[in-house]
N, C-alpha and C positions, 0 to 999 in steps of 0.2 A: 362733250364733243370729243372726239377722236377717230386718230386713222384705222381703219379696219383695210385688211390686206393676206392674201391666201398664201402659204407658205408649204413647199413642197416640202415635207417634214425627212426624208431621204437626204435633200441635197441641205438643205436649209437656205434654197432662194426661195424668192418669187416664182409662182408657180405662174408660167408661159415669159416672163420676159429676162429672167433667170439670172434677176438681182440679188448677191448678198443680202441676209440678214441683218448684218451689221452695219451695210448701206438707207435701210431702211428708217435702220433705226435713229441712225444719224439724222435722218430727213425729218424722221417725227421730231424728236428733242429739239432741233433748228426752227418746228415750226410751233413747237409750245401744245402738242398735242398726246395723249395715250397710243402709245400703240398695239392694237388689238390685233391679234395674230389667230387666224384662222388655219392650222393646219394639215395639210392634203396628205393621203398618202401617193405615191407612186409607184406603178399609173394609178389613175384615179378613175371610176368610173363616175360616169354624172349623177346615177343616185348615190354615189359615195358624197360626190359631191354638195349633193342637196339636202343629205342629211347631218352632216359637217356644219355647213350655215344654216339649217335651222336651231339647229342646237344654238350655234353663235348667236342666232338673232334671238330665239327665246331670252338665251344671260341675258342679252343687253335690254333687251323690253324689260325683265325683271330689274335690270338695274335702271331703270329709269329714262331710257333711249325712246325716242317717240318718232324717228325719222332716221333712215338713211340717202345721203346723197352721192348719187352715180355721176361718173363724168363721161358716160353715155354722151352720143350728138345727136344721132338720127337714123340708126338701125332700128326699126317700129317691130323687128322682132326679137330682138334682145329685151329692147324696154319690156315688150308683152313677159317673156319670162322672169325678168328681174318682178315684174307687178306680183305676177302669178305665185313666186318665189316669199314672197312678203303677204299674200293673202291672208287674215284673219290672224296676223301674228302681234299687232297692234301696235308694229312698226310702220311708217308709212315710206314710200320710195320716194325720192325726190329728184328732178331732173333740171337743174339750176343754168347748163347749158347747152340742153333742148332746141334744135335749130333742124336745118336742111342741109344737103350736102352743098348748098352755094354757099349756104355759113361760114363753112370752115376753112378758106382761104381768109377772110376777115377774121377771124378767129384766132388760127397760126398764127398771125401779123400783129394781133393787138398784146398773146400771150409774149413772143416776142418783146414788142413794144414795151409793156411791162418791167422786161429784167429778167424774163427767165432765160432760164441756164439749163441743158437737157442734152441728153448723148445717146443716141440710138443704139441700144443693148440687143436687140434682135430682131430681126427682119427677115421677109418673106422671099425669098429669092425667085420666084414665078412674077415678084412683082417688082422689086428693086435689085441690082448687080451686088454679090458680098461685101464689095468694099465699101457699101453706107456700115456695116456694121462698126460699132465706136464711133461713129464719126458724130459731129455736131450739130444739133439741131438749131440752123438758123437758118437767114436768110438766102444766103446761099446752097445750101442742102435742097430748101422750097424752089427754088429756081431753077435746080436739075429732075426736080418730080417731075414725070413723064403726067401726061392729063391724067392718065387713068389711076393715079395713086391720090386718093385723100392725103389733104396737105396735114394731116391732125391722127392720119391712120387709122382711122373708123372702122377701116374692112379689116384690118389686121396686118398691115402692110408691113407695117414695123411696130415696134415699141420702144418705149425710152424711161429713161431714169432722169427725173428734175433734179438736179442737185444746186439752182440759186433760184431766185427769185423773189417777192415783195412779201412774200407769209413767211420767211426766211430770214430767223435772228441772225444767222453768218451764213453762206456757201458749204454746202458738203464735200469736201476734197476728194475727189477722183481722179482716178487713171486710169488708160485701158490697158487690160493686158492681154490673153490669150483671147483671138477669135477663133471660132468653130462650129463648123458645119455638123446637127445631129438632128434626128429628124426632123427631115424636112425644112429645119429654118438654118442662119447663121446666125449665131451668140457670140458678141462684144463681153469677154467679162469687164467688169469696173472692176478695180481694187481702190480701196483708200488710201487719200493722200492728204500733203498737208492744206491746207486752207489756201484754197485758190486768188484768195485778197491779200493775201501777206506776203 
């Protein structure tokens, strides 16, 4: 088992929510997992991209991986690509929290409920105002979504970085610092900080 996650090899985040590397990796070690670094170049094109992850997915089938699982909700055309993606590679895809778009206010609410801990690194400004960027995923943030935003950002409204929660030996220490507008979206960076329970 382990995290697999696509890294703009240019900047060294997260490619689309434009997390630290070092933030990552913090996230994996807290939660007792490898983590598998899939690297993009930038820009990337989508067959750049597809043949990036098949490669990654072949290692991992050779290394003994029999399954990936997506935190996909219920775009039925993503899933279709993600399948399509994994066709005959003898990985299979898995979709553990496979719902409806009525799901994921119930959803929001129980991850929540849980203990998680999550900060909105980037967001779609056609669909949320700048100043969600950094800011904290909780109850309060869900209570300012306008209807037409998924409360879990399915459509791609925004994105976030988990830094606590119950698969979580300790909390990942962050801070936000520089936000900014670059194509098209606004980015929250995180920096690391110290341990947000001490």
């Amino acid at each position: 088992m382990g995290l697999v996650t696509t890294f703009n090899e240019a900047f060294g985040r997260v490619a689309m929510h434009a997390v630290r590397a070092e933030l990552v990796e913090a996230q994996a070690a807290s939660a007792g997992l490898p983590l598998w670094k899939v690297m993009l170049p930038w820009p990337c094109s989508n067959d750049e991209y597809e043949l990036r992850m098949r490669s990654f997915i072949a290692s991992a089938s050779a290394d003994g991986v029999s399954a990936i699982a997506f935190g996909d909700l219920f775009l039925e055309d993503v899933r279709a690509y993600r399948e399509r993606l994994l066709a005959g590679s003898g990985v299979a895809p898995l979709f553990p929290i496979w719902g409806t778009r009525a799901d994921t206010p119930a959803l929001a609410r129980a991850m929540l409920g849980a203990g998680l801990g999550a900060v909105l690194t980037c967001i779609d400004p056609r669909h949320l105002p700048p100043t969600f960027a950094g800011r904290s995923y909780d109850e309060s943030l869900l209570a300012e979504f306008p209807p037409s935003v998924d409360p879990c950002g399915e459509n791609g409204e925004f994105h976030t970085f988990c830094f606590d929660g119950p698969m979580f030996s300790a909390p990942i220490g962050v801070r936000t610092g520089e936000v900014v507008s670059r194509d098209g979206f606004v980015f929250a960076d995180l920096l690391p900080a110290v341990d947000v329970r001490s």
